[in-house]
N, C-alpha and C positions, 0 to 999 in steps of 0.2 A: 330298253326293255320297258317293261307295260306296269303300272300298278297289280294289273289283274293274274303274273305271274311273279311274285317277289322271288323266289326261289333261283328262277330259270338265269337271275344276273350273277347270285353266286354260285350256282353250279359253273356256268361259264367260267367266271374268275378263275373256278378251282381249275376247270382242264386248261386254261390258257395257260394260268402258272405253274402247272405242272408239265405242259411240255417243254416251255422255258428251260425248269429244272430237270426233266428227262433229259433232254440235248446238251444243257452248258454243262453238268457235272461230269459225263464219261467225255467229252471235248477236251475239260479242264484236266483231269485228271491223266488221258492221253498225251497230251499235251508235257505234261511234268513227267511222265515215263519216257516220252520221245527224248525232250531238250530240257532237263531237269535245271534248274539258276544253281551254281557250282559256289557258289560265295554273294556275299551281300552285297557288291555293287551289282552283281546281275538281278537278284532279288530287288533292288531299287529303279533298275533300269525297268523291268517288267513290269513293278505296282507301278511305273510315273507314265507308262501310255496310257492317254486318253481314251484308248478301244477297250483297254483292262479297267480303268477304272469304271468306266460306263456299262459295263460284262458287269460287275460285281454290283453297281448300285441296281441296277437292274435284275440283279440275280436275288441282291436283300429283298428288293421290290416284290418279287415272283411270291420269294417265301415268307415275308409277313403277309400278305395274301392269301397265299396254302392254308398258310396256321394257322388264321382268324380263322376263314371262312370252315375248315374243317373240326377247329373245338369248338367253335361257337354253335355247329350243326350240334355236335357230340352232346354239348350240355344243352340245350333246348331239347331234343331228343329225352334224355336221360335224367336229368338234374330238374324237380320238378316245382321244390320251395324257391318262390320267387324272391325273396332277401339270399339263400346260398347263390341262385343261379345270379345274379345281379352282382353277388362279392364275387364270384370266380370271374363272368364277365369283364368284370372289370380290373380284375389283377391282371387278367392275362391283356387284357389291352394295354395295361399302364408297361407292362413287361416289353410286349411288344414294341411299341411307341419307343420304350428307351432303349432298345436294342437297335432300331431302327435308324431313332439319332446318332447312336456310338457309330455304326457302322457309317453313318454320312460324314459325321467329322471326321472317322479317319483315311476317309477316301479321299473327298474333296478337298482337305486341307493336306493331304499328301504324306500323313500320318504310315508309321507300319501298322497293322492289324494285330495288335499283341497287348 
């Protein structure tokens, strides 16, 4: 993307990551209606494929994505004291960020989600 349209990279991000997220959640959710994990080794068997965990980092990926690029529109838009807009920007990125990590460590180190 160009300098001369800043805008037009994060509208993108938002629809790429949201058809990510349209598609994997009624998938994921189907998915657990069809062949739901009956006991906790099935539930370990299903977080430890590599196609699931890469679904999920990819799916955190989609939605810190979403959530930046859609509060950060919200409060530029709306929030217009530059010290508020600057402390909520920033809460919400530090939020993000460690959600971001929790969510990697317990994927990649093969953690439950709990």
């Amino acid at each position: 993307m160009s300098r001369q349209m800043p805008g037009l990279q994060a509208w993108l991000f938002q629809r790429i990551s949201a058809v990510y997220l349209g598609l994997y959640t009624p998938l994921l959710l189907l998915y657990f209606i069809v062949m739901p994990p009956q006991s906790y080794a099935e539930w370990h068997v299903f977080l430890a494929s590599p196609w699931v965990n890469s679904s999920i980092l990819l799916f955190a990926l989609a939605l810190l994505v979403h959530a930046w690029v859609g509060v950060r529109d919200v409060v530029l838009d709306y929030v217009h004291p530059y010290l508020l807009r600057l402390a909520m920007l920033t809460g919400v990125a530090v939020m993000l960020i460690a959600w971001g990590f929790w969510v990697l460590a317990h994927t990649a180190c093969g953690h439950r989600l709990t």
